[in-house]
N, CA, C and O atoms as a MOPAC input file, in Angstrom:
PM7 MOZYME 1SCF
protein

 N    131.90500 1   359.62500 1     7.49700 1
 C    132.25900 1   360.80600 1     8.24400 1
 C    131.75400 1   362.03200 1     7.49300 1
 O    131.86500 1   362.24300 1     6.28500 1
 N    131.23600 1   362.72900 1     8.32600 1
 C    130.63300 1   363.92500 1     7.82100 1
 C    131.08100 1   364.95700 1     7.03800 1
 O    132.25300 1   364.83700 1     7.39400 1
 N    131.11800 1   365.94300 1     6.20500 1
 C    132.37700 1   367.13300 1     5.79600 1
 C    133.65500 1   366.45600 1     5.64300 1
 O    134.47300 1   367.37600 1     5.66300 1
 N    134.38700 1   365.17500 1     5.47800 1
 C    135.21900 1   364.51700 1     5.52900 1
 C    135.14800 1   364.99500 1     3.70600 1
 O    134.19100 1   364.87800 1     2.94100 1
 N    136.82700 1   365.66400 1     3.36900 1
 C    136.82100 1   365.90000 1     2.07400 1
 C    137.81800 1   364.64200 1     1.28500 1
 O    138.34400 1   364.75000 1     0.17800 1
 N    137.88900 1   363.45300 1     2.21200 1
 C    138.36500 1   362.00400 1     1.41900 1
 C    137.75800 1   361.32200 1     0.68300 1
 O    136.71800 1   360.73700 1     0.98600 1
 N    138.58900 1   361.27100 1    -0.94700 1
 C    137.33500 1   360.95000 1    -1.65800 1
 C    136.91200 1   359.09700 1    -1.34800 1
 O    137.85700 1   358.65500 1    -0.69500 1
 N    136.11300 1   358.23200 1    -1.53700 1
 C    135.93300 1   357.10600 1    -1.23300 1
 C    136.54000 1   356.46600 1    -2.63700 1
 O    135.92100 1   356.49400 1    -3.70000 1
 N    137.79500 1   355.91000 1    -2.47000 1
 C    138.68800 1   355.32300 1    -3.39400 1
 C    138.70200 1   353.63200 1    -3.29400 1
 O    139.17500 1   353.01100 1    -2.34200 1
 N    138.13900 1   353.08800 1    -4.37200 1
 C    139.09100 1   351.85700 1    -4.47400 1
 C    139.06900 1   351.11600 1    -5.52900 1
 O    138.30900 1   351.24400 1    -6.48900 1
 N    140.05300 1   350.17800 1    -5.35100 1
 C    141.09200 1   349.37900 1    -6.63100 1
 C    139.80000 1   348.54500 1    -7.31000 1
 O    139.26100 1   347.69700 1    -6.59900 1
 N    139.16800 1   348.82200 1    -9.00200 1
 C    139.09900 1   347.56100 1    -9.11100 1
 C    139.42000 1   346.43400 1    -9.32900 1
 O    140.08900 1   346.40900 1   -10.36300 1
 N    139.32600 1   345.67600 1    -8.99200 1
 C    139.63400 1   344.34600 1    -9.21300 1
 C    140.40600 1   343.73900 1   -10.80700 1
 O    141.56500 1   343.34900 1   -10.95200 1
 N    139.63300 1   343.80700 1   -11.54600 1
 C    139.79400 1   343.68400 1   -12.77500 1
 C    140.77000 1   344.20500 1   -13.50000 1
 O    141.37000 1   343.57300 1   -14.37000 1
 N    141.11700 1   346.03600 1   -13.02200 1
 C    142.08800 1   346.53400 1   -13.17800 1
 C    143.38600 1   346.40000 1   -12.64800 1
 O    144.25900 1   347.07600 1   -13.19200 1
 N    143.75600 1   345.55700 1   -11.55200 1
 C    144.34600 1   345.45700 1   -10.65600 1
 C    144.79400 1   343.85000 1   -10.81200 1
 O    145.75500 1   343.45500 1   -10.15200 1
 N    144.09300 1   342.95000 1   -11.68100 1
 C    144.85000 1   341.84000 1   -11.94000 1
 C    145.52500 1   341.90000 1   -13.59500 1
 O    146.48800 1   341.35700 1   -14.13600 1
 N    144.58100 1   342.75400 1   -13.99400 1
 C    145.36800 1   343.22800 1   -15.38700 1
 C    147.10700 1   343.77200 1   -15.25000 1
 O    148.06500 1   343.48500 1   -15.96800 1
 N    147.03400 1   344.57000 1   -14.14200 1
 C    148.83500 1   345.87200 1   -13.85100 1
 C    149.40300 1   344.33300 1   -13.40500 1
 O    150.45500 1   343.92900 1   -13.90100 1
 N    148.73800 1   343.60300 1   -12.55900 1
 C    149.84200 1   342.82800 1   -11.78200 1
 C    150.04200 1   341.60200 1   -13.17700 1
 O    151.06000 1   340.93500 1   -12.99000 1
 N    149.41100 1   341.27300 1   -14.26400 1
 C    149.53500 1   340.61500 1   -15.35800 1
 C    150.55800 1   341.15900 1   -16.39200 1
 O    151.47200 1   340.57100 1   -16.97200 1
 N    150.16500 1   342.37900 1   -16.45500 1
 C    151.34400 1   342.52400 1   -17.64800 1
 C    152.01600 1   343.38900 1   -17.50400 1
 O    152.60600 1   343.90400 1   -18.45300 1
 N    152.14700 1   343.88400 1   -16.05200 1
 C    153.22900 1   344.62700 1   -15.21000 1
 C    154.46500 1   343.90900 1   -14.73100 1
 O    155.49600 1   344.48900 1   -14.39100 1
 N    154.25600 1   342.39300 1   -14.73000 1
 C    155.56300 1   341.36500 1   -14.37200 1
 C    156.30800 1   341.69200 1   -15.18800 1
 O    156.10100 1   341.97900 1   -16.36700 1
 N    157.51300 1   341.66100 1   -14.42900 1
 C    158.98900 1   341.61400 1   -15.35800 1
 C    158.97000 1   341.30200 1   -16.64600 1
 O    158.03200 1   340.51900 1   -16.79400 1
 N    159.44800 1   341.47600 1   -17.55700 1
 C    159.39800 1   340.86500 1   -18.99000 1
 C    158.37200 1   340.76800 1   -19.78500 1
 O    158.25500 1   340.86900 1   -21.00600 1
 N    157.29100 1   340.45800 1   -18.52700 1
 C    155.76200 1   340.71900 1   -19.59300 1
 C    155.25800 1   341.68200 1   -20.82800 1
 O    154.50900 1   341.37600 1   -21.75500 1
 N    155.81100 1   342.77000 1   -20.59300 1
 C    155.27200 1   343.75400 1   -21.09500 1
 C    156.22500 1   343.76200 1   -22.35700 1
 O    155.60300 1   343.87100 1   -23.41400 1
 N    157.55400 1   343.67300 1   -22.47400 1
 C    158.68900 1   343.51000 1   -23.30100 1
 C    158.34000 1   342.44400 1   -24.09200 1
 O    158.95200 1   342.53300 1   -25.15600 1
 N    157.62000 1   341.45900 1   -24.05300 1
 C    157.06500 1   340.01100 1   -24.52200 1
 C    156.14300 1   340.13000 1   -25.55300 1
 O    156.19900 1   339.67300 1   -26.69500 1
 N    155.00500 1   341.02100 1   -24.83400 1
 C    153.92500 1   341.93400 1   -25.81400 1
 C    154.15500 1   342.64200 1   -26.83900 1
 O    153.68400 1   342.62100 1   -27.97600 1
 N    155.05500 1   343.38300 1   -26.25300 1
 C    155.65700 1   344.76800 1   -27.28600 1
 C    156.07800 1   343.97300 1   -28.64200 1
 O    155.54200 1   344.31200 1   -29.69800 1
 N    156.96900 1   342.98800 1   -28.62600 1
 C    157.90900 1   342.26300 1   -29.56500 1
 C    156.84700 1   341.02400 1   -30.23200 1
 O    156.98800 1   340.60900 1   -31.38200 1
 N    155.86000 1   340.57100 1   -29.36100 1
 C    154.77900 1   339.82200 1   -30.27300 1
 C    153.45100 1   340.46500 1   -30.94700 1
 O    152.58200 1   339.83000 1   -31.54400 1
 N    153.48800 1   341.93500 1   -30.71000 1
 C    152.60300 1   342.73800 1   -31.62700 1
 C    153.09600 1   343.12300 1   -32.50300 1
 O    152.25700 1   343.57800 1   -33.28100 1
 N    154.44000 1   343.24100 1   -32.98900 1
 C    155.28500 1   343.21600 1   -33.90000 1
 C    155.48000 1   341.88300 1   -35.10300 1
 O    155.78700 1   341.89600 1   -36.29500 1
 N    155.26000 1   341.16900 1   -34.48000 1
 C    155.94800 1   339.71200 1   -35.53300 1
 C    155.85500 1   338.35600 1   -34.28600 1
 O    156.39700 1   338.46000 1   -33.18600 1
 N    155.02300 1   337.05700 1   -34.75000 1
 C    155.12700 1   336.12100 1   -34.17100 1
 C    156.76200 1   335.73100 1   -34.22000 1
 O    157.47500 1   336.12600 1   -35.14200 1
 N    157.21100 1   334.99600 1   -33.23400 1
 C    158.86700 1   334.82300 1   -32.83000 1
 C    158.94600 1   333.74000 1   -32.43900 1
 O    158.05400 1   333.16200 1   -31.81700 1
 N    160.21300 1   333.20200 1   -32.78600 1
 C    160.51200 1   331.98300 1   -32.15000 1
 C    160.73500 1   331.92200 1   -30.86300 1
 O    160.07700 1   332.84400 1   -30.38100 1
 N    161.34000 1   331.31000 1   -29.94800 1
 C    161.81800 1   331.22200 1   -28.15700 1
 C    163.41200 1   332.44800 1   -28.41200 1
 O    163.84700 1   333.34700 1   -27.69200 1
 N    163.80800 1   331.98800 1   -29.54500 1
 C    165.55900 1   332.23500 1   -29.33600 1
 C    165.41700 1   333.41700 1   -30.15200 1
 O    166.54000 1   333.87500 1   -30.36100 1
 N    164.63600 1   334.01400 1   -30.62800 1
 C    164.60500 1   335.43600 1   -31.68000 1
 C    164.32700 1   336.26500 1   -29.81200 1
 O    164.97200 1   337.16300 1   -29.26900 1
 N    163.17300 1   335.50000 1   -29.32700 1
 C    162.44000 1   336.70800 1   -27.96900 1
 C    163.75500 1   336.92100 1   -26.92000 1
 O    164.22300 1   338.01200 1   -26.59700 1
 N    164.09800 1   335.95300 1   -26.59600 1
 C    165.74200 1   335.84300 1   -25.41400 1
 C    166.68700 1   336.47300 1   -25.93300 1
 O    167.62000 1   336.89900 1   -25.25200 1
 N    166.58700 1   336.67500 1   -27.50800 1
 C    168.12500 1   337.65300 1   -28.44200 1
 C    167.80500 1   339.11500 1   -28.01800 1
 O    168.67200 1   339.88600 1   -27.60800 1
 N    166.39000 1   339.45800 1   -28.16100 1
 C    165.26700 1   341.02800 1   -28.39400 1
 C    165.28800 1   341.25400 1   -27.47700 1
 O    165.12900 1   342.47400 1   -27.43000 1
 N    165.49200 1   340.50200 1   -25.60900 1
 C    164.80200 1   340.87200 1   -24.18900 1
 C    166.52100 1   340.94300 1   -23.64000 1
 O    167.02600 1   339.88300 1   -23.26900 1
 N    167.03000 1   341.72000 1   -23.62500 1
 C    167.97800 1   342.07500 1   -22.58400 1
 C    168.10100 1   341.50600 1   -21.42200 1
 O    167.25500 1   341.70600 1   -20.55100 1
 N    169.10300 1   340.75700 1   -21.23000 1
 C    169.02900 1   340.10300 1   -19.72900 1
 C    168.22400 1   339.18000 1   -19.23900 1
 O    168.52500 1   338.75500 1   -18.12400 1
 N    167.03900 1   338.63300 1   -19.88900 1
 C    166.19300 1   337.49100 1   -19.35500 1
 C    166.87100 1   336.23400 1   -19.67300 1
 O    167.57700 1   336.21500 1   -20.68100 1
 N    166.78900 1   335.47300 1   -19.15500 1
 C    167.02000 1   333.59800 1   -19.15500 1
 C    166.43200 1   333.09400 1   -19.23300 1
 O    165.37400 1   333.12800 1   -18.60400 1
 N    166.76100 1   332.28900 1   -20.07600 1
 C    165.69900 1   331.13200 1   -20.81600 1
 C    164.38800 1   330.67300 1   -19.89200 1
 O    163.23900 1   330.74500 1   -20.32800 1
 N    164.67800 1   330.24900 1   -18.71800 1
 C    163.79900 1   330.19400 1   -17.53600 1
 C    163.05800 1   331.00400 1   -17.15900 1
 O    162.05000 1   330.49000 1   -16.67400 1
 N    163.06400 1   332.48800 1   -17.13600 1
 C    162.20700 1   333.45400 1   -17.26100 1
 C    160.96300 1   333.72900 1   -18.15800 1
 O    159.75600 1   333.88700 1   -17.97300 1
 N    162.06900 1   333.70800 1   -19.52300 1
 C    161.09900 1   333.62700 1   -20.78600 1
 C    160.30000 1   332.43200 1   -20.61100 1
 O    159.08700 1   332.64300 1   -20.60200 1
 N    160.79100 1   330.84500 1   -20.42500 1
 C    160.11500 1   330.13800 1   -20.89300 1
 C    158.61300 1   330.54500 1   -19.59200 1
 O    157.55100 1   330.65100 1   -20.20400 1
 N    158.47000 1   330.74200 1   -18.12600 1
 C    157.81200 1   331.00200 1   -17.52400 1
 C    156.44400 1   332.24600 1   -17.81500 1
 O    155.26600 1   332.08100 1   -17.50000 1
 N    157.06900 1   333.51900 1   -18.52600 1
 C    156.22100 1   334.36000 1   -18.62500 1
 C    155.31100 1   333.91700 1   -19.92500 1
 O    154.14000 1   334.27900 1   -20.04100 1
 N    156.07200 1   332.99000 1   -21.00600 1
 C    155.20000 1   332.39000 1   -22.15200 1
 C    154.57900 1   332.14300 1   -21.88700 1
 O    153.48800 1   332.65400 1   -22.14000 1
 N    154.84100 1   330.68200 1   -20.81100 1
 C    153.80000 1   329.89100 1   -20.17300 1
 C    152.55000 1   330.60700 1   -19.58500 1
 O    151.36200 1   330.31600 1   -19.72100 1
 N    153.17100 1   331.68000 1   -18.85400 1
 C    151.65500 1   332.12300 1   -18.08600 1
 C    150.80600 1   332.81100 1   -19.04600 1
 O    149.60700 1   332.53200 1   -19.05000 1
 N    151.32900 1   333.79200 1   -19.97500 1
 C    151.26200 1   334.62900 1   -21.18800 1
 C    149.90500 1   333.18700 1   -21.46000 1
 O    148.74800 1   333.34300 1   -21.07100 1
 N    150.26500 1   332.20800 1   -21.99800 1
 C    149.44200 1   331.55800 1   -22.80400 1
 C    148.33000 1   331.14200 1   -21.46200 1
 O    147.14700 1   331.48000 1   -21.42900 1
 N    148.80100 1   330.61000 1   -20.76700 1
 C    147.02800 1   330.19300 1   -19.48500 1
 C    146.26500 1   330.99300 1   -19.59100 1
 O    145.07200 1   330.69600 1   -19.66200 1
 N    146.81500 1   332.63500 1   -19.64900 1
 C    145.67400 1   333.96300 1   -19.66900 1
 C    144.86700 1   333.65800 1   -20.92300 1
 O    143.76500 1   334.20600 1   -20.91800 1
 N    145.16200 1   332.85900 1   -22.08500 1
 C    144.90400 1   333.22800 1   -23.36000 1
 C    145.11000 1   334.12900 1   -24.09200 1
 O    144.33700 1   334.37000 1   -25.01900 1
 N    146.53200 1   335.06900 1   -23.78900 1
 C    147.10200 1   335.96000 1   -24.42200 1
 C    147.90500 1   335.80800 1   -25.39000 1
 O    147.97200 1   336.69000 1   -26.24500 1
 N    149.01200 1   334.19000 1   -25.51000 1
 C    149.62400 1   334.30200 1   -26.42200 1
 C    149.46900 1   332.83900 1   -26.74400 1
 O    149.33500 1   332.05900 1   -25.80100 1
 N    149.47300 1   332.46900 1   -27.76300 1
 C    149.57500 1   331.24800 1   -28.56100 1
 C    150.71400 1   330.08700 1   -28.90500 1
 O    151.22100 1   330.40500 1   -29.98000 1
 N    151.05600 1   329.37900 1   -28.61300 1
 C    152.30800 1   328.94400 1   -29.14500 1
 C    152.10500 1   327.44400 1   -30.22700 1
 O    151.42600 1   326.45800 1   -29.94200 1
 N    152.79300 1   327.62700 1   -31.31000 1
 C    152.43500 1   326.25600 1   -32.15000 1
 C    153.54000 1   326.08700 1   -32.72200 1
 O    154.51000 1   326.78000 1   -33.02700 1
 N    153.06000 1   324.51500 1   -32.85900 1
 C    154.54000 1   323.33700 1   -32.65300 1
 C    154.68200 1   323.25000 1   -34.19400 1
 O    153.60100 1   323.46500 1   -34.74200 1
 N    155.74400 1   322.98600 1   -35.09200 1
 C    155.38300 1   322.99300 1   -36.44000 1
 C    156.47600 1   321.44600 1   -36.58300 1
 O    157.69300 1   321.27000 1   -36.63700 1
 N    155.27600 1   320.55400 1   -36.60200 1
 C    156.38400 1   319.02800 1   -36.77100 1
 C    157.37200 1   318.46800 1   -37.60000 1
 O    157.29500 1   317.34400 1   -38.09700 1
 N    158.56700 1   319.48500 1   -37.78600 1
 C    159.65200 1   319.52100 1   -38.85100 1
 C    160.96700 1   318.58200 1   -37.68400 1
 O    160.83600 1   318.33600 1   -36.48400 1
 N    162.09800 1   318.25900 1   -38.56100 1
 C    162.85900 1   318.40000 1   -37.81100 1
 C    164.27300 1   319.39800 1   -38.52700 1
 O    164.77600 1   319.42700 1   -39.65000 1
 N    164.51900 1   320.03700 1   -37.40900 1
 C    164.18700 1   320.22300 1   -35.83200 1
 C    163.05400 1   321.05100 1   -35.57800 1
 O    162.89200 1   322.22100 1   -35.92400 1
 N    162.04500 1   320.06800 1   -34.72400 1
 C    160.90400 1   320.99600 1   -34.06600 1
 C    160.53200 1   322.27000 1   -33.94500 1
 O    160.94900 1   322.76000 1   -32.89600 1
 N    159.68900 1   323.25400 1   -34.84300 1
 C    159.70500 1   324.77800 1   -34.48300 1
 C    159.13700 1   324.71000 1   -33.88000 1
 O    158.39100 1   323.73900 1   -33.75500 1
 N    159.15600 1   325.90500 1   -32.99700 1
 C    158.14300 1   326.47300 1   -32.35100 1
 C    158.08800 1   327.96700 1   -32.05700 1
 O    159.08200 1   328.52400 1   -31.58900 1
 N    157.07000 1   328.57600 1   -32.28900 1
 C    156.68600 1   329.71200 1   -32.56100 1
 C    155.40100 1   330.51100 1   -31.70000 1
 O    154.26400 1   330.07600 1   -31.52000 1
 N    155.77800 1   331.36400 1   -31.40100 1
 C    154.74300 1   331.90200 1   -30.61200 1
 C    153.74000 1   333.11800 1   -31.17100 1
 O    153.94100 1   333.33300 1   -32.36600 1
 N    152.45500 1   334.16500 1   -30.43100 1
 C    151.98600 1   334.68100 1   -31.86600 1
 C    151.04200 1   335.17500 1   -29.94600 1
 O    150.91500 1   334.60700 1   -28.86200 1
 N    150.65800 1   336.41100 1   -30.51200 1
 C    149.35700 1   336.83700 1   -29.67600 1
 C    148.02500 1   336.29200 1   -30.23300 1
 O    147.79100 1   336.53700 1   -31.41700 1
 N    147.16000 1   335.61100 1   -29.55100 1
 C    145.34800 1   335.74100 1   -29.87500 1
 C    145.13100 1   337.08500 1   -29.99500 1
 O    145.81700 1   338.10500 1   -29.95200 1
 N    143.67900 1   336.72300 1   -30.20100 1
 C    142.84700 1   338.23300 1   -30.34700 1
 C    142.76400 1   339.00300 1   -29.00000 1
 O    142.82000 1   340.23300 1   -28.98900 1
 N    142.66200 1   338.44700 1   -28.13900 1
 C    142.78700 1   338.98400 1   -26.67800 1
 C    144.55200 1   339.22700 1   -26.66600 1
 O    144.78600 1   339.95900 1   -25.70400 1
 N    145.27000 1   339.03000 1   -27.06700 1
 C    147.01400 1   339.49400 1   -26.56400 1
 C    146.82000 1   340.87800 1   -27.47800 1
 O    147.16800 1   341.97000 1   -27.03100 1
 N    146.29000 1   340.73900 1   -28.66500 1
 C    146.35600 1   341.74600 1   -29.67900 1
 C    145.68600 1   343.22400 1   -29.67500 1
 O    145.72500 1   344.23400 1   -30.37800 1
 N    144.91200 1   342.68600 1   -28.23400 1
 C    144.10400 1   343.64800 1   -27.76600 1
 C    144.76700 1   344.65500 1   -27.19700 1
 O    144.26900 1   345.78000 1   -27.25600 1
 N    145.74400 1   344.49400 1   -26.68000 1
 C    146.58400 1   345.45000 1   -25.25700 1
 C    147.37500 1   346.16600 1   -26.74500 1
 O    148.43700 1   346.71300 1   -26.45000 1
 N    147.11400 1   346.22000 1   -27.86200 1
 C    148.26900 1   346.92900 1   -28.51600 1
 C    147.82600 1   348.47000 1   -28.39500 1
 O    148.82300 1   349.17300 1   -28.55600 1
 N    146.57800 1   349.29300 1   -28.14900 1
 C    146.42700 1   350.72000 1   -27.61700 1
 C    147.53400 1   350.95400 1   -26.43300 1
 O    148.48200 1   351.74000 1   -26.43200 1
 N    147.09000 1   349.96300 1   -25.35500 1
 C    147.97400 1   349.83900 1   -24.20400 1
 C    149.31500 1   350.08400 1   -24.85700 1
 O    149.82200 1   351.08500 1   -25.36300 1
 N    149.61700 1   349.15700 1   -24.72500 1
 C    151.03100 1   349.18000 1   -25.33400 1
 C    151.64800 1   350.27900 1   -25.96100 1
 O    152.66900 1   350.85400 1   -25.58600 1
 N    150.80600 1   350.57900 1   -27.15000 1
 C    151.63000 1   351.93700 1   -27.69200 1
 C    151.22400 1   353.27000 1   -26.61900 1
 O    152.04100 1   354.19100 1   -26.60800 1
 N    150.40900 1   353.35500 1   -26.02400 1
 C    150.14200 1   354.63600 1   -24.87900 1
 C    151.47200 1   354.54500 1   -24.35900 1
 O    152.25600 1   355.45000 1   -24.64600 1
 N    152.02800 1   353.14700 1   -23.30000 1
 C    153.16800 1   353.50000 1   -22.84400 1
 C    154.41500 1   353.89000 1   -23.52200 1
 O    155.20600 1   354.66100 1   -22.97800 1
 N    154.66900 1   353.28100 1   -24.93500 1
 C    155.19300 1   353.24600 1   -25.48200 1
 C    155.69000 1   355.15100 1   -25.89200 1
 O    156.77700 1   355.72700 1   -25.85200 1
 N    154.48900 1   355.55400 1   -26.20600 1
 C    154.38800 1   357.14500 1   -26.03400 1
 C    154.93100 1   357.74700 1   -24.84500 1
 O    155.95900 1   358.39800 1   -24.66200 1
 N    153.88900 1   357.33300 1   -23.98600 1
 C    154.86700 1   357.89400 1   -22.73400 1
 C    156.33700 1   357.61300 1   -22.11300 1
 O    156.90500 1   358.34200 1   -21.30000 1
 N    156.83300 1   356.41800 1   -22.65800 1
 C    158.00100 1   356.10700 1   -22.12800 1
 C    158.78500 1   357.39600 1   -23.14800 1
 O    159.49100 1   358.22100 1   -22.56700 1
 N    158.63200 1   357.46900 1   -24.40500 1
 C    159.62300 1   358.16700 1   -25.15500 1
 C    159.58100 1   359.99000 1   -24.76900 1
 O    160.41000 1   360.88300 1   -24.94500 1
 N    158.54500 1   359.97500 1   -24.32500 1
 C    158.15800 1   361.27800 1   -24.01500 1
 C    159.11300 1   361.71700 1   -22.50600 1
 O    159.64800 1   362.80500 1   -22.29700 1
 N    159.11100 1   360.51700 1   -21.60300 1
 C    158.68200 1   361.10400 1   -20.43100 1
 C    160.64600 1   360.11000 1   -19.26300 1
 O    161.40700 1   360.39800 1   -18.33900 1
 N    160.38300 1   358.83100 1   -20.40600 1
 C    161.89700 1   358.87400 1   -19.63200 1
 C    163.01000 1   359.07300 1   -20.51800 1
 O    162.76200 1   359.29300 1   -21.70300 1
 N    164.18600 1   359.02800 1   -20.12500 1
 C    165.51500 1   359.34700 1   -20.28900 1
 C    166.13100 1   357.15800 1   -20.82300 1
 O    165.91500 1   356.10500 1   -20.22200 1
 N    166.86400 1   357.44700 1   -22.11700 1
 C    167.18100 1   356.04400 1   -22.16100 1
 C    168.11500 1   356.04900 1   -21.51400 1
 O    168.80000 1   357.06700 1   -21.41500 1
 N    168.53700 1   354.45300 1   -20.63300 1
 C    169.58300 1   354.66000 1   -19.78000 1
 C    171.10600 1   353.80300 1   -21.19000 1
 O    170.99900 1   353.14500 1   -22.22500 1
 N    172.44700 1   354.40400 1   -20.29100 1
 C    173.51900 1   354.05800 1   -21.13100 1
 C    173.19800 1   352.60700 1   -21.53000 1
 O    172.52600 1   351.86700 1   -20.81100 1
 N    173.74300 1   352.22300 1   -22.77800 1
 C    174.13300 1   350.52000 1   -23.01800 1
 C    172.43800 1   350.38200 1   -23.74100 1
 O    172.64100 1   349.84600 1   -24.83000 1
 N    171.29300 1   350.56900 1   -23.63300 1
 C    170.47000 1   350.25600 1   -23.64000 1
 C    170.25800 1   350.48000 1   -25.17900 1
 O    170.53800 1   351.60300 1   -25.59600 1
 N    169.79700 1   349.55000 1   -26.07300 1
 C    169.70300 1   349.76900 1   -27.19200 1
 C    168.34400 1   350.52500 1   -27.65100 1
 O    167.26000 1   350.21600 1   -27.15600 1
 N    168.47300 1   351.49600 1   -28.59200 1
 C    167.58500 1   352.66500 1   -29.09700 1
 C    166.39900 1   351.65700 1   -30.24800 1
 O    167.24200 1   351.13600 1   -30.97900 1
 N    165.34400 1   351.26100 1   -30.64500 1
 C    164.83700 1   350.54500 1   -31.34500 1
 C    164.59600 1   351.85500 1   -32.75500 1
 O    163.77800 1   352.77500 1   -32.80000 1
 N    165.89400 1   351.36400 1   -33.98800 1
 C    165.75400 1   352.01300 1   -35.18600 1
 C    164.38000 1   352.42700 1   -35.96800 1
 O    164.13800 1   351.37100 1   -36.55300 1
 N    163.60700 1   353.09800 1   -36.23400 1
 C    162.58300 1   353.76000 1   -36.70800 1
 C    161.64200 1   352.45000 1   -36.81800 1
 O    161.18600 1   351.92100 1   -37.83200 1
 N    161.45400 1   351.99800 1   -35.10600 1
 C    160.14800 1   350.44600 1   -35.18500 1
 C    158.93400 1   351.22500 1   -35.77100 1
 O    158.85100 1   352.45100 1   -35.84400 1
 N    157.78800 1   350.10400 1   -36.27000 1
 C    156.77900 1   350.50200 1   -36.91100 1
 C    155.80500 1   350.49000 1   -35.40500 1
 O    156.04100 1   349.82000 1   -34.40000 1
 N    154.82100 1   351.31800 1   -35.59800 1
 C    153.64200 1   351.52600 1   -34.68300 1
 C    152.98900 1   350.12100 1   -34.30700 1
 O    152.49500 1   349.46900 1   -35.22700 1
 N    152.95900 1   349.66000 1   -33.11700 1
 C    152.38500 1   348.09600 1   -32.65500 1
 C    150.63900 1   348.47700 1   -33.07500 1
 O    149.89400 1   347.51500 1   -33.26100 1
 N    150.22100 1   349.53200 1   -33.16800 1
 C    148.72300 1   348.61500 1   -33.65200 1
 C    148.46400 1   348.74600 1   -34.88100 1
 O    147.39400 1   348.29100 1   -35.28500 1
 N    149.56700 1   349.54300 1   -36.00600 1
 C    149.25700 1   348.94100 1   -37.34600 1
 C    149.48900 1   347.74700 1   -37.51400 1
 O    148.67600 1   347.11900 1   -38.19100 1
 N    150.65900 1   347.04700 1   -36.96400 1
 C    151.18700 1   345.39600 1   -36.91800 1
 C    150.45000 1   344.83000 1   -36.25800 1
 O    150.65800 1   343.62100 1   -36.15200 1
 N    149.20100 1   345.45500 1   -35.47800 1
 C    148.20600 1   344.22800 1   -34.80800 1
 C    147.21000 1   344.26700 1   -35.70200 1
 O    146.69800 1   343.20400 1   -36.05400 1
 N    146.83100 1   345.29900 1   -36.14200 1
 C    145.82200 1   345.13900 1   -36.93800 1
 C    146.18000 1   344.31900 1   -38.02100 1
 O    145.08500 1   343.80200 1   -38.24400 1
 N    147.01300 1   343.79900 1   -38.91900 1
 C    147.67300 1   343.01100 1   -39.90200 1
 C    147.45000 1   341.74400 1   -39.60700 1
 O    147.07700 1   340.94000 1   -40.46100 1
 N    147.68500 1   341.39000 1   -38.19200 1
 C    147.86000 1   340.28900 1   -37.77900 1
 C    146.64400 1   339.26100 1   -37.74100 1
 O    146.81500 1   338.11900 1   -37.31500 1

């Protein structure tokens, strides 16, 4: 259309399976806490407010098909298991701390919600990693 001042907009793709990836529930809370320190199952369900075991164990699962997070079995008894970002999970730690910025900047914490005591910056702890 002619003089039409709509700009020609659209989603890419790539960007758009990334938001719907680590925009799921818990996902992003999963990241935050494994750019910090590889964790056991029962350290991540203590750290995530309100998720169930069934949740967590689901977003791991998918977490790892992407090749984002790692999980290894350590053959003791009783069985550890431990989880850890790849180099690709370790990647989103800019991400991560951007929101991380903007959340502190820009929302309000709600009541009950616990304040995280003077945490260290997620991409000095990725870079370590």
């Amino acid at each position: 259309m002619r003089g039409s001042t709509t700009p020609n907009l659209a989603l890419c793709g790539r960007f758009h399976r990334a938001i719907e990836l680590i925009g799921r529930r818990w996902t992003g809370a999963i990241v935050f806490l494994l750019l910090r320190s590889r964790c056991r199952f029962a350290t991540l369900r203590r750290a995530i407010p309100d998720i169930t075991d069934r949740m967590l164990s689901e977003r791991l699962q998918e977490l790892e098909e992407e090749g984002i997070v790692e999980r290894t079995v350590f053959p003791a008894t009783p069985i550890r298991v431990e989880y850890a970002l790849t180099k690709k999970g370790r990647a989103l730690a800019s991400a991560i701390d951007a929101m991380a910025a903007w959340a502190e900047r820009w929302l309000e914490s709600r009541p009950g919600t616990p304040k995280p005591e003077s945490a260290p910056r997620t991409r000095r702890r990725a870079a370590l990693a």
